[in-house]
C-alpha positions in Angstrom: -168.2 -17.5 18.2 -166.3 -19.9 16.0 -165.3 -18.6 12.2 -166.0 -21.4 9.6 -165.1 -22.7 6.6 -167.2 -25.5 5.7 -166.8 -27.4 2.8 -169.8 -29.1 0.5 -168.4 -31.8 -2.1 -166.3 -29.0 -2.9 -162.6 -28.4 -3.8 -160.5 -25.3 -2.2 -156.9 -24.0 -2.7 -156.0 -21.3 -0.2 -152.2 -19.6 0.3 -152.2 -20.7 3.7 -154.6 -21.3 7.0 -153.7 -19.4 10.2 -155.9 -19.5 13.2 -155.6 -19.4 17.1 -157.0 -21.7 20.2 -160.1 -20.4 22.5 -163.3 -20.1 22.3 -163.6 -18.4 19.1 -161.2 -20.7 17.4 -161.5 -21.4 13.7 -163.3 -24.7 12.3 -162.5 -26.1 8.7 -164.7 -29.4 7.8 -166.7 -31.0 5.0 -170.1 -31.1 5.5 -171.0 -33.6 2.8 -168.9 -36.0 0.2 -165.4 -35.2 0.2 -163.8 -32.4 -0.6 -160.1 -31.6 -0.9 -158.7 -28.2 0.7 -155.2 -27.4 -0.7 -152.8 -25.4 1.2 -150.4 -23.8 -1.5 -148.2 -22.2 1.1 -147.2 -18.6 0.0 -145.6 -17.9 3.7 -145.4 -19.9 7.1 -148.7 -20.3 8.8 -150.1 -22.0 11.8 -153.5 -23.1 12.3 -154.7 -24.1 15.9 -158.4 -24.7 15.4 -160.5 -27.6 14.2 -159.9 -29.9 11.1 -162.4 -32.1 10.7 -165.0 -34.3 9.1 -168.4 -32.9 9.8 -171.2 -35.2 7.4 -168.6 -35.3 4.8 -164.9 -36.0 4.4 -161.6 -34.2 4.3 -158.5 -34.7 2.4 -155.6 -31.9 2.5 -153.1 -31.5 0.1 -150.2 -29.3 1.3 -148.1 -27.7 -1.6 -146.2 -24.9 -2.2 -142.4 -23.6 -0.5 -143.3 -23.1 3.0 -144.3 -24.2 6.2 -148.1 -24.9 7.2 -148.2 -26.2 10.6 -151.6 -28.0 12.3 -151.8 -28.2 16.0 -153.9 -29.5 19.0 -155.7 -32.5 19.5 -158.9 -31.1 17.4 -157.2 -32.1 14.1 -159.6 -35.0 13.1 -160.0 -35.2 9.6 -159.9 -39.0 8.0 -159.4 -37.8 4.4 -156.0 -38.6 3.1 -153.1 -36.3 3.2 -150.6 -35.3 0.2 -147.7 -33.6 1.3 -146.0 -32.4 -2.3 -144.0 -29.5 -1.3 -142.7 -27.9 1.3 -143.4 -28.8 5.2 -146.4 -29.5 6.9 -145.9 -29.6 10.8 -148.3 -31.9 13.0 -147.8 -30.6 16.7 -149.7 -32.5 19.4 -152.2 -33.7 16.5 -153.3 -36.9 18.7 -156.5 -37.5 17.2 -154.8 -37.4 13.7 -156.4 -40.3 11.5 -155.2 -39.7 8.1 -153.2 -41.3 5.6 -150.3 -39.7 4.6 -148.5 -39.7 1.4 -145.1 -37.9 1.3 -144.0 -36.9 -2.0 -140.8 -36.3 -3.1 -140.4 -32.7 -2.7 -142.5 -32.6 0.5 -141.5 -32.6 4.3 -143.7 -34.1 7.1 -142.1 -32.9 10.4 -144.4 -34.4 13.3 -143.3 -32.7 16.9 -144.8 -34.2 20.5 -143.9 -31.7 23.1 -145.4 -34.0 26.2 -143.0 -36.3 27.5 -143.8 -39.7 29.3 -146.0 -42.2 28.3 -148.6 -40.2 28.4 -147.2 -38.6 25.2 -147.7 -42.1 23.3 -150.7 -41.2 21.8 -150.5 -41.3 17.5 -149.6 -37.6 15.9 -148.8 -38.9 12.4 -152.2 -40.7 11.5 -153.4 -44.0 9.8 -150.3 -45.0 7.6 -146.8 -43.4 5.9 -145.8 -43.5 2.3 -143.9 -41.7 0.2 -140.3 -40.5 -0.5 -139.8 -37.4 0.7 -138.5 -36.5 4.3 -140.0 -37.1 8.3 -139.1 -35.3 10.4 -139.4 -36.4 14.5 -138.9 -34.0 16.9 -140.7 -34.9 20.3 -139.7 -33.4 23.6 -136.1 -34.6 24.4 -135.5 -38.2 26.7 -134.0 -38.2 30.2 -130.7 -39.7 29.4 -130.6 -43.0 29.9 -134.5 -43.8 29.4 -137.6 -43.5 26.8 -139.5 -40.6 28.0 -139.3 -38.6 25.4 -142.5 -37.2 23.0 -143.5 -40.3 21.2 -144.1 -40.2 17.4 -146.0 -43.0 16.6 -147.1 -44.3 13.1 -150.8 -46.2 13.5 -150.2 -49.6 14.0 -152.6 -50.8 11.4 -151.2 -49.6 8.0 -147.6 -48.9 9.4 -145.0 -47.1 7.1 -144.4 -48.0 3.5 -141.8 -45.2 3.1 -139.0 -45.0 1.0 -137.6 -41.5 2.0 -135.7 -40.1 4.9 -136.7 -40.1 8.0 -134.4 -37.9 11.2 -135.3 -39.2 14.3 -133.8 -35.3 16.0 -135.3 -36.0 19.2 -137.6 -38.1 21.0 -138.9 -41.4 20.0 -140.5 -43.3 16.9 -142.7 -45.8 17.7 -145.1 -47.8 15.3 -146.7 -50.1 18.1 -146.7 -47.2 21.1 -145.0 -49.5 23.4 -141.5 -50.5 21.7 -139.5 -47.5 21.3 -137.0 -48.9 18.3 -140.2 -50.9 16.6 -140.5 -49.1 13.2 
């Protein structure tokens, strides 16, 4: 079966989440009001389970030095999302809804490893702000055309962002249909 870590109007600060795909992959959600879970990276960690809300809502806050990385389309979770240091990776998140606020000494890197338009689906959520750094890195274009693994903000909210943003591959969309619309 699934492990759990369900969340109850509750607050949490762990060192970092780790988790694999399958049938017994690992679920995090707030059951009732919101709750904040805080990732105060000690080392690099990947998580490829579920995020979600589940009767409650969700916000993450990713600190500390290193890397925490969220993958797979079961990262759901509507609760905003405070990157203030270090990197927080969204791979293939395509059911992302949050908010993000990138702080100053944080890093969002967002990577879409499907190419073609079927990759055009949102990884980095409701809105951008912040001034720290993006990172894009989507699966690489045929020369000459816009195949490449969209990044694409959510159209609604858009990007209020001050910081740098490195387009290293791929495309950055905000509309998911103009590939130089930011």
């Amino acid at each position: 079966g699934n492990a759990y870590m369900q969340l109850y109007s509750a607050n949490e600060t762990v060192s970092g989440v780790t988790g694999a795909p399958g049938a017994g992959a690992a679920v995090l959600e707030s059951k009732s009001g919101t709750s904040t879970f805080t990732i105060n990276s000690t080392s690099n960690c990947a998580f490829d389970g579920y995020v979600r809300n589940n009767g409650g809502t969700l916000a993450l806050v990713k600190s500390g030095l290193y890397t925490q990385t969220l993958v797979n389309a079961f990262v759901t979770y509507a609760g905003a999302t405070t990157i203030d240091a270090g990197t927080l990776i969204l791979r293939n998140t395509t059911a992302f809804g949050s908010a993000i606020a990138v702080n100053a000494s944080g890093t969002l890197h967002a990577e879409r490893t499907v190419a073609s338009f079927a990759s055009r689906s949102a990884i980095m959520g409701a809105a951008i702000t912040g001034s720290g750094t993006i990172n894009i890195n989507g699966t690489a274009n045929t020369p000459g055309t816009t195949d490449g693994g969209w990044t694409t903000v959510g159209v609604a909210a858009g990007l209020n962002f001050s910081g740098t943003i490195n387009v290293n591959s791929g495309i950055l969309s905000r509309d998911n249909v103009t590939s130089d619309n930011i």
